[in-house]
N, C-alpha and C positions, 0 to 999 in steps of 0.2 A: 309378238315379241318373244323369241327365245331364249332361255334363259337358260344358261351355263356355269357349270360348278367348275372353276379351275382350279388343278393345283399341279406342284412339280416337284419332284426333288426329295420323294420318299425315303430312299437309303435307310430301312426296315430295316439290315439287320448290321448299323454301325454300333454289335458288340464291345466298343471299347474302352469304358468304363465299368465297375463294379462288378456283382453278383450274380445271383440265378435266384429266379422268381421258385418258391417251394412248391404251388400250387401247377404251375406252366409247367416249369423245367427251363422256362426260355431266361436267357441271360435278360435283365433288370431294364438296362438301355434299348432292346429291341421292344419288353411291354411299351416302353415310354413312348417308343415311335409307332406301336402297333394301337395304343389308347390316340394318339392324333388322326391316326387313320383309319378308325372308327367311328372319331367325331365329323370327319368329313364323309365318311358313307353312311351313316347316319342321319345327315344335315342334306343330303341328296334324295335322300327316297322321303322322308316325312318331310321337306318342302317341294319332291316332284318337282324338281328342273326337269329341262328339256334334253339337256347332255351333260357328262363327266366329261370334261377334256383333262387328262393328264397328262403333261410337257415332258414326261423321261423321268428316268433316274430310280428304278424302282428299288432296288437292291446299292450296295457298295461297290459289287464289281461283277464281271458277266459268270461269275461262277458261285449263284448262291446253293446256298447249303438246301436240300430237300426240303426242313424243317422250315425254312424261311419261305419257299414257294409255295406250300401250304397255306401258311398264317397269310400271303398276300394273294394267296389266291382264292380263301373264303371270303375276303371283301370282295374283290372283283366279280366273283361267282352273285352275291349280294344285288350288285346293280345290274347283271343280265338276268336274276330271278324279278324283278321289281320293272322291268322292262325299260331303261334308259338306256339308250345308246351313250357309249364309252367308248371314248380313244385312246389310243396307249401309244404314246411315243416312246420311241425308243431311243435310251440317251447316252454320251457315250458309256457312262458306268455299265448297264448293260450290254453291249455291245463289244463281241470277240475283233479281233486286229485281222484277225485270218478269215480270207474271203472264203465262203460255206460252209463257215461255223455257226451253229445256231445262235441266237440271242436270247439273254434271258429272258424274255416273255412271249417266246415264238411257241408256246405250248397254247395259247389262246386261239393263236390265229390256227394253227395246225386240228386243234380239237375243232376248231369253227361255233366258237361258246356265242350262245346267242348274243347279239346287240351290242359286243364288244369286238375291237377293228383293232387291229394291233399295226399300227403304222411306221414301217422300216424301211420305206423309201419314198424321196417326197413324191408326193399326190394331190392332185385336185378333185376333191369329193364334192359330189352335188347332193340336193334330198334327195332324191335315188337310193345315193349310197349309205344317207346318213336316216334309216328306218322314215322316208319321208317330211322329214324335220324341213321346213321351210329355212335354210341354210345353205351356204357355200362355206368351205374351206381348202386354205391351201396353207398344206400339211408336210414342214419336214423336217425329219428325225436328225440324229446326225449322224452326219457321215465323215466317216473316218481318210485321214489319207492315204490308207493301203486301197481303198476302194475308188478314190478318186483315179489313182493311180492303174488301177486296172480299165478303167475305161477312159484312160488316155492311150492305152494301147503298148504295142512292143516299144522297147525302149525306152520307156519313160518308169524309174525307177528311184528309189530315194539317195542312189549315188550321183544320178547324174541330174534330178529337177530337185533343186534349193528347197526346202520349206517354205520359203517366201515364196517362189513361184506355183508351187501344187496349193498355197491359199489361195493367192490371186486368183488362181486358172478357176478354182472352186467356188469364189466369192461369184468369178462373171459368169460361170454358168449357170449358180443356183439365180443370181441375176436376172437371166437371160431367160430363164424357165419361170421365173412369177410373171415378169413381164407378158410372156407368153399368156399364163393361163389368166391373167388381167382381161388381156381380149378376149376370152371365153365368158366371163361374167355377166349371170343372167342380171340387170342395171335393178331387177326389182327388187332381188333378194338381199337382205345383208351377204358380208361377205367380213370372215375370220383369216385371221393366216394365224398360225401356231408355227413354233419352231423350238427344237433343245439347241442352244448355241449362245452365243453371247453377241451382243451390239454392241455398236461402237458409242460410247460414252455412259455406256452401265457404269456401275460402282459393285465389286468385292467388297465385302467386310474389312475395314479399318479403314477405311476411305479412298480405298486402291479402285484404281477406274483403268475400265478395260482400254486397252490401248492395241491398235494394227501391228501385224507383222509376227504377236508370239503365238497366234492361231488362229484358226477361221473366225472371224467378225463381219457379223452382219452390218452393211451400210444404214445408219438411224435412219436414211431418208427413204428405203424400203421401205421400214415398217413403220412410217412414220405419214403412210402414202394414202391420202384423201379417200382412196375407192376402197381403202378399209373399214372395217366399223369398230373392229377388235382383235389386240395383237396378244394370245397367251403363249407367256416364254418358259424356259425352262433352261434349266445350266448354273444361273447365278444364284447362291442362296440369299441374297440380300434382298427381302423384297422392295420393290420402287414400281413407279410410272413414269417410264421415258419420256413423254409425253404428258405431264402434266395439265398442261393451259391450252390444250386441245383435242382435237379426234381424230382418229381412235385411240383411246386407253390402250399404251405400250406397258403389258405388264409383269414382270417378274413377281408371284407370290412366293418365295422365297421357298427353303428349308422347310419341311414338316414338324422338325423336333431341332435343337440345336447341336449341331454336328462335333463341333470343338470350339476349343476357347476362341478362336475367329470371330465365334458368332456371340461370345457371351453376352452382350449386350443386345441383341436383335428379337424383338417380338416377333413371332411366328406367326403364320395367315394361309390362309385360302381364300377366294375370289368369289363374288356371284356376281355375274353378267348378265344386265340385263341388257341381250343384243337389242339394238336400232339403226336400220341406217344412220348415219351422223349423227345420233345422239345416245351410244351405249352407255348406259348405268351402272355404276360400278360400285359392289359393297364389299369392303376388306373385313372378311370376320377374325378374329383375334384368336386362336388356339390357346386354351387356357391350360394352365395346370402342368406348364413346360419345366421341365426339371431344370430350378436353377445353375448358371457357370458364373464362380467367384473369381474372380481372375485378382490375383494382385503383387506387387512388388515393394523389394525393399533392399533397401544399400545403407550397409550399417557404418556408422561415421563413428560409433563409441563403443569401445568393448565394456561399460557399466549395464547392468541390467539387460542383457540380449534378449533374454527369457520374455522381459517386460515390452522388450524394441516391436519382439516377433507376433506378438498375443494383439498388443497393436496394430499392428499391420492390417490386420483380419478385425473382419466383424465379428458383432456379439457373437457367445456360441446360437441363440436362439436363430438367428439368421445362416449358421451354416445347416441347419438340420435339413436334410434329401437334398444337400446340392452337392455340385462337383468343382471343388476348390485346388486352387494351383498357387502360389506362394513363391517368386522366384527374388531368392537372397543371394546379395552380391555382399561379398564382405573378402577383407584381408587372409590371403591362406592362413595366416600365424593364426587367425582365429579359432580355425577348426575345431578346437578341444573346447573352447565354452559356447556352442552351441548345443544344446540339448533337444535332441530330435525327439525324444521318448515323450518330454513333458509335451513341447507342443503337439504331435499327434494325437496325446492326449486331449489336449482341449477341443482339436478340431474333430473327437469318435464321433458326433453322430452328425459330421458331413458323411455324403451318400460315400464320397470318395475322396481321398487329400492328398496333393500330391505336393511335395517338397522338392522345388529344382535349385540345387546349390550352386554355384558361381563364383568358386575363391577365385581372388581376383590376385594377381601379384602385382609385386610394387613397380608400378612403370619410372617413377625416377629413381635415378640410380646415385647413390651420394657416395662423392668420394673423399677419402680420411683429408683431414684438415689441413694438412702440409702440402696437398699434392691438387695438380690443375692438369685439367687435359693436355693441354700443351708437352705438360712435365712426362708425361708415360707415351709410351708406344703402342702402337695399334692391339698387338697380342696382352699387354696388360691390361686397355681398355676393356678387350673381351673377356678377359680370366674378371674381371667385376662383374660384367653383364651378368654372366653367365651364374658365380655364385650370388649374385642380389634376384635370381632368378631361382634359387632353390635348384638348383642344375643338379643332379645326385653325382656323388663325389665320383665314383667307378665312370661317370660318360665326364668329366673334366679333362682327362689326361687325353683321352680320342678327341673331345674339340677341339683342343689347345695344338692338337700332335695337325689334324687336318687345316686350322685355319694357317698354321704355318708353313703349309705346305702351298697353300692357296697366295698367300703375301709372296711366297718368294716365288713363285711364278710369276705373278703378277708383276713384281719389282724386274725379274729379267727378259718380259716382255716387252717393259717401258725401256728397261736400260740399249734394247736393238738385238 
């Protein structure tokens, strides 16, 4: 029974919170994602599984910084000193647009670093290829539509084939291609399929669920397909099991670290697989010690005490301390001047980070003086109120008033014939 470390969706060096570590030099948010990805190279060689599959995403975008291919590649270096075979998908965050651009993690497969495969287009691997592992896999990264597009040949280019069409044509090929390598499957061996991509009836963070047509979606009834034993995904940070209340275990382990407020709510994981034909084992281990995301809001209804409105809003200070807090206040522009930003960032100093997103809001009904009724005014006076119940600055009134009048009596001697 083989057993397999899965995980996806590294993005090591999402610098975009806080500081810099004194002792690293590395920015604060990159340790946090380089201590989870620790714990899962760590939790591979002292419990000796049988493989690391990693689903993509190893960086934020195909152009990491040297600094970062280093820190991610003494782990990797890690499980070819310890002898585990290691897959690398390659996902789109890694992955250049431009056909024979390298990809960020093609330094592996190019070095030829022992017992690590760096997987950039799909493949059907047997134990052969996987250091004799009693395993099948079919293995595939993603692939982008500039690449789809070149091997549909002259003429087919993103002016003249739809999006919707270069998915389709991609859904039925990669289709066409499992199907195929189905028939090649040795009936004794388990059999994995891995993919970075998204299926159809996953779920995004906030309850947003993938849906056909805004980009390649895997059909659930591919990977949902009996001659499976186990499906590791990669793409969506939300971890789940497509496949709940059967076989094979369809798995998204989500995120290594929480990416942005999307995810503030979502426990982080990595996977241990214990493959079986029709009956894989599946242990979700919990990534501890995730920098918390405060996420909260507030729409102020009374200009008494805002100080006291906003301190509310948020948690004690003992609960802000190392997390990364966001605070987005809707209130009446007139307000502006009794909001005091100085006290509350005050309170919030020893969150890791605080970020204040303001949202005067203007007044959307517009009241007019007591004598007068829409009926009573004309279209250009209606708007001369809009426009000052809207804080319109006085220097752009005379331009609106001068165009909208110009736009009416058009209008009037178009109807008139």
């Amino acid at each position: 029974m083989p057993t397999i470390l899965h995980f996806a969706d590294a993005h090591i060096d999402m610098a975009n919170y806080g500081r810099h570590d004194p002792q690293s030099g590395l920015p604060m948010r990159v340790v946090d994602f380089l201590k989870s990805l620790d714990t899962i190279v760590d939790t591979a060689i002292d419990e000796k599984v049988d493989m690391v599959l990693f689903a993509g995403d190893a960086y934020k975008d195909r152009n990491p910084a040297p600094t970062f291919q280093r820190e991610w590649g003494r782990r990797i270096i890690r499980l070819s000193k310890a002898g585990i075979p290691t897959l690398l998908l390659v996902g789109n965050h890694d992955l250049s647009p431009a056909i024979g651009r390298a990809h960020a993690v093609e330094e592996f497969s190019t070095l030829e670093v022992p017992h690590v495969r760096v997987i950039d287009r799909p493949v059907f691997l047997t134990p052969q290829d996987l250091d004799g592992l009693p395993l099948q896999i079919i293995a595939l990264p993603w692939i982008s539509r500039s690449g789809l597009l070149a091997h549909l040949g002259p003429g087919s280019d993103e002016e003249s084939v739809s999006p919707a069409q270069i998915y389709e044509e991609l859904e039925s090929r990669l289709t066409e291609l499992v199907h195929k390598w189905f028939e090649k499957v040795d009936p004794d061996l388990p059999l994995v399929f891995t993919a970075h991509a998204s299926v159809q009836g996953a779920q995004y963070g906030a309850e947003r669920t993938v849906m056909l047509g805004a980009d390649l979606v895997l059909p659930g009834s591919l990977v949902r397909d009996p001659r499976l034993d186990y499906v590791a995904l990669g793409h969506i940070h939300k971890p789940q099991n497509l496949n709940e209340d059967g076989n094979p275990p369809v798995i998204y382990p989500g995120s290594i670290e929480r990416v942005d407020f999307g995810e503030a709510q979502d426990d982080k994981f990595f996977v241990i697989a214990h493959v079986e034909q029709g009956k894989t084992e599946v242990e979700w281990r919990q990534l501890k010690d995730i920098r918390p995301f405060i996420d909260r809001s507030l729409t102020l209804a009374s200009k008494e005490s805002i100080t006291e409105q906003l301190r509310d809003a948020l948690p004690p200070q003992g609960e802000l301390e190392g997390a990364i807090v966001r605070l987005v206040l809707e209130y009446p522009r007139d307000w502006e001047a009794l909001i005091d930003d100085a006290e509350l960032r005050e309170y919030a100093s020893n969150a890791f980070e605080f970020h204040l997103v303001k949202r005067p809001q203007m007044e959307t009904r517009v009241r007019l003086p007591e004598d007068q009724t829409v009926g009573s005014l004309s279209p250009l006076e209606l708007l001369d109120i809009y426009w000052r119940a809207s804080h319109t600055e006085d220097q752009d009134l005379e331009t609106l008033n001068r165009l909208a009048k110009e736009v009416i009596e058009e209008v009037q001697r178009e109807a008139g014939g």
